[in-house]
SEBATOR-353005 format. One line per 5 residues: their letters; for each residue x, y, z of N, C-alpha, C, CB. Coordinates in steps of 0.05 Angstrom, whole numbers, plus 32768, in hexadecimal, padded with zeros to 4 digits. Glycine has a CB too. Layout:
N
a	X Y Z X Y Z X Y Z X Y Z; ...
REM end
This chain:
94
xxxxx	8BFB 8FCA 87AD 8BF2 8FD2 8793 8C05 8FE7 8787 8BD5 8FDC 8794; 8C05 8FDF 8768 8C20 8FF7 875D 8C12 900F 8758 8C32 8FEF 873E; 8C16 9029 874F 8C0B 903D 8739 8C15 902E 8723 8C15 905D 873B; 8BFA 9037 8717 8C03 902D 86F5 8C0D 904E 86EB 8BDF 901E 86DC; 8C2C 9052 86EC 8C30 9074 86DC 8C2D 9070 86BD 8C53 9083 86E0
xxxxx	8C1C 9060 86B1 8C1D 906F 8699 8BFF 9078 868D 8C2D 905D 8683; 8BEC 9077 86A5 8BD7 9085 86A1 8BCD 909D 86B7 8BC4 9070 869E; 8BB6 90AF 86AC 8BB6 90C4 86BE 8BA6 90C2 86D2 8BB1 90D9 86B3; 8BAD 90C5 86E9 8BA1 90C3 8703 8B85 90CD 8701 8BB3 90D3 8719; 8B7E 90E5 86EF 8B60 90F1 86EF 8B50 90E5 86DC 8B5E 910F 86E8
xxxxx	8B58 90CA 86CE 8B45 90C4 86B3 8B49 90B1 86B2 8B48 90CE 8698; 8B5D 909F 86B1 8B6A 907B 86B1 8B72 9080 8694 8B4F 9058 86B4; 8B70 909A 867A 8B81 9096 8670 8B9B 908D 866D 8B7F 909F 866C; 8BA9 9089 8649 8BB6 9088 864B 8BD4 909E 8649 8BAE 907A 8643; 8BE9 909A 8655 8BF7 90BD 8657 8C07 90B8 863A 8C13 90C7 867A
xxxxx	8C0B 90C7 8627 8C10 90CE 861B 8C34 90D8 861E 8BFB 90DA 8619; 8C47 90D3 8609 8C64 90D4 8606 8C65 90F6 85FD 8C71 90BA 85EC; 8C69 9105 8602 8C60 912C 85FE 8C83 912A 85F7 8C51 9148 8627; 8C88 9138 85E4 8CA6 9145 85DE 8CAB 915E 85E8 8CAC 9149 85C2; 8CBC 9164 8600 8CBE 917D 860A 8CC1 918F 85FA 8CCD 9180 8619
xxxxx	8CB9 91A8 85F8 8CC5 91B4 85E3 8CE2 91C5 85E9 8CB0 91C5 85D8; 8CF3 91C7 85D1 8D06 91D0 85DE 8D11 91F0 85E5 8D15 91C2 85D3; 8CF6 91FD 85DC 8D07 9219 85EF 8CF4 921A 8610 8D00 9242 85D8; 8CF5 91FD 861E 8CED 920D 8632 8D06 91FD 8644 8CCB 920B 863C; 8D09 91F7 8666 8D1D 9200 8675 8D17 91DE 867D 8D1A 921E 868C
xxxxx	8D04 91CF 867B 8D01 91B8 867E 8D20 91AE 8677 8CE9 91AE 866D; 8D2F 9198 8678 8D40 9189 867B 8D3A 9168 8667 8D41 9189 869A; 8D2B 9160 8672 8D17 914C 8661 8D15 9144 8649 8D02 9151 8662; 8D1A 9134 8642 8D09 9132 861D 8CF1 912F 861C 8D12 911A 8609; 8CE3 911C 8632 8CC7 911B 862D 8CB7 9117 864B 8CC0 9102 8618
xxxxx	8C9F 9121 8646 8C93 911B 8662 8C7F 9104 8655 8C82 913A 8675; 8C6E 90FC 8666 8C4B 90EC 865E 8C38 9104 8666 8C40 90C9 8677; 8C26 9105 8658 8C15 9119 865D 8BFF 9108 864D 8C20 9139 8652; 8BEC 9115 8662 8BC9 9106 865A 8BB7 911E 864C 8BB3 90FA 867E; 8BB6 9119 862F 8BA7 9121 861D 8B88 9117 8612 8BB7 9120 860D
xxxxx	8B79 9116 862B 8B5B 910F 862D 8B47 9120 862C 8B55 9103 8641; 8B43 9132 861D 8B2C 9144 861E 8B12 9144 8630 8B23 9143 8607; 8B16 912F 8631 8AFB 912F 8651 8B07 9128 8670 8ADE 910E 864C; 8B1E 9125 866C 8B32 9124 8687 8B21 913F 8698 8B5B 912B 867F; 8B13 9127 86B4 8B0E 9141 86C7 8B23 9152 86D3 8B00 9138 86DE
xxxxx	8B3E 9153 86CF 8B4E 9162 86D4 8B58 9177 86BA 8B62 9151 86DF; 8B4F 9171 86A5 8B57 9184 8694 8B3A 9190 8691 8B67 9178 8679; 8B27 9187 8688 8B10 9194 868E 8B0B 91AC 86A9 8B01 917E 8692; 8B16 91A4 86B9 8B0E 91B9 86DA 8B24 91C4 86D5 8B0B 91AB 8700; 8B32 91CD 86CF 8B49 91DA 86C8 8B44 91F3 86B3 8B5B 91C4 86BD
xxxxx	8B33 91EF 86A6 8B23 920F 869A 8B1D 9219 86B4 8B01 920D 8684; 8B08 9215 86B9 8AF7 9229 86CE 8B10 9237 86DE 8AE0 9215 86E6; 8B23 9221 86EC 8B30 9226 8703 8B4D 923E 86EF 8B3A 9202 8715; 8B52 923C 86D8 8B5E 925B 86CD 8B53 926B 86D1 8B62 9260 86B6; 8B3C 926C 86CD 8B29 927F 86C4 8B1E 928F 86D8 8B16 9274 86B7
xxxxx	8B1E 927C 86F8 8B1E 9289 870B 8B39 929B 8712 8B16 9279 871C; 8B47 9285 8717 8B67 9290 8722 8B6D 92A5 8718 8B80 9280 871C; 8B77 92A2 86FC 8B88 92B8 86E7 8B7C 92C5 86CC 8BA0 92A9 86DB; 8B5B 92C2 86D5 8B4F 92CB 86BD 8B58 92C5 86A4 8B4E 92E1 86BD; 8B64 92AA 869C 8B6D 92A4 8688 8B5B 9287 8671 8B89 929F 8694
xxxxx	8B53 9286 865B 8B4D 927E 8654 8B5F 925D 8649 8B44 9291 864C; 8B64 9258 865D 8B74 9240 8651 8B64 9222 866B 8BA3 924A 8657; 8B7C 920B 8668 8B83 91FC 867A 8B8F 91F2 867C 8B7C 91F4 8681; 8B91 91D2 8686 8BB4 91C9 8691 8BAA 91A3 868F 8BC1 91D9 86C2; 8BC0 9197 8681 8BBE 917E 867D 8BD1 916E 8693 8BC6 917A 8661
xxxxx	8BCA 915B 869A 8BE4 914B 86AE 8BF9 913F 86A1 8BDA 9131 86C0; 8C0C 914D 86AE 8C2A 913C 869E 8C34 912C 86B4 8C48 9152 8692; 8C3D 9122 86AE 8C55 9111 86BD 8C74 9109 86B9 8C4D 90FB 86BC; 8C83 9112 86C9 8CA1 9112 86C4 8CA4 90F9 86C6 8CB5 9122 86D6; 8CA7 90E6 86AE 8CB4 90C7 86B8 8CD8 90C6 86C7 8CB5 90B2 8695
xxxxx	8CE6 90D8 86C9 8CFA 90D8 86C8 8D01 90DB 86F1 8D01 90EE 86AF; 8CF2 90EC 86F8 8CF2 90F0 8714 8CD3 90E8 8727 8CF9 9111 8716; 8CBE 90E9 8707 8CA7 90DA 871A 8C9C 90FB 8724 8CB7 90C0 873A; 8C92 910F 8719 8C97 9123 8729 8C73 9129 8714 8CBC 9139 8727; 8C60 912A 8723 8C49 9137 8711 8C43 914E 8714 8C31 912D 8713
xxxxx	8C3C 9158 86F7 8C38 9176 86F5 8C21 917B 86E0 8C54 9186 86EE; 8C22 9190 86D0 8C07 919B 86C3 8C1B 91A2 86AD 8BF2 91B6 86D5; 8C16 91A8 8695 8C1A 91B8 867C 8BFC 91C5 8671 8C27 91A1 8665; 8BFE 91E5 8675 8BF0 91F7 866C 8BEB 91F2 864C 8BFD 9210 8673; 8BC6 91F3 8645 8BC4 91EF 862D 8BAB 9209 8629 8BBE 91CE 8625
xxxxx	8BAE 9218 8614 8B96 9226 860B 8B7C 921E 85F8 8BA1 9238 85FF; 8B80 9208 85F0 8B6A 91F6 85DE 8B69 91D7 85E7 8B73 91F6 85BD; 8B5A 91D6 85D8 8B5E 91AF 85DA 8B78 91A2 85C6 8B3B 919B 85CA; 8B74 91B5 85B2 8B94 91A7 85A5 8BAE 91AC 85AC 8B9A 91AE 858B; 8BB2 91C1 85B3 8BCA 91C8 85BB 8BDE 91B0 85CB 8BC4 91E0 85CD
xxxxx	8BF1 91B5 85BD 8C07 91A6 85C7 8C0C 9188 85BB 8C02 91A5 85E4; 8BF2 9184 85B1 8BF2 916F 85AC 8C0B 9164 858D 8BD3 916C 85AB; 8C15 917A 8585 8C21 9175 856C 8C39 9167 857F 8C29 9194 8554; 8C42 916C 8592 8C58 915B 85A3 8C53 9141 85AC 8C5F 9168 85BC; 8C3E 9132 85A1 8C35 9121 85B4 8C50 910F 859B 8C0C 9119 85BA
xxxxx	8C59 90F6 85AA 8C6F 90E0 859A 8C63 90CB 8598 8C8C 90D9 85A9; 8C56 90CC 8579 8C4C 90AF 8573 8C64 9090 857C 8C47 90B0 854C; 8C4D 9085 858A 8C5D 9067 858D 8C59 9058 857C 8C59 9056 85A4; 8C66 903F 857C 8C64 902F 8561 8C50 901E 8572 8C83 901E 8551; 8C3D 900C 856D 8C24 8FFA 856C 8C37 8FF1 8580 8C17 8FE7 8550
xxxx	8C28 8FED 8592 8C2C 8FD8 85A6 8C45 8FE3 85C6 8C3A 8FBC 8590; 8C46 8FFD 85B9 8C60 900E 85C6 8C55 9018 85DF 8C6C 9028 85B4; 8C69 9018 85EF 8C6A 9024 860F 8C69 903F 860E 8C84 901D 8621; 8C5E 9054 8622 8C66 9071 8625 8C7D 9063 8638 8C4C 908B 8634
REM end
């Protein structure tokens, strides 16, 4: 059986084409990142700031298509970030 990488392991969403932005140290032009508001991983991800670092935020799943490498991108709302998301054209691949 394959992984399907273009959805998120915590939801069966679908991952999303994210535009890195460019003042950070990333390398990348784009990761996939799962933008599901009820994702039990972005959801448990409040509490678990809030324990850790007393911080009011949480963390979405990205995925490096390039090395295959999964990680998190820190978000403080539900919108955030999302202005990076890269519309596909109908019928388009992440």
């Amino acid at each position: 059986m394959t992984e399907n990488r273009s959805t998120c392991p915590h939801c069966g969403d679908r991952l999303r084409k994210w535009r890195v932005p460019l003042d950070t140290t990333w390398s990348e032009p784009f990761f996939l990142v799962c933008f599901n508001n009820d994702c039990p991983y972005y959801k448990s991800g409040w509490r678990w700031m809030k324990e850790q670092y007393g911080q009011e935020a949480s963390y979405r799943y990205m995925l490096n298509p390039a090395t295959g490498a999964a990680s998190m991108i820190p978000v403080w709302d539900d919108s955030a970030m999302r202005e990076l998301i890269i519309e596909e054209a109908e019928g388009g691949e992440a």
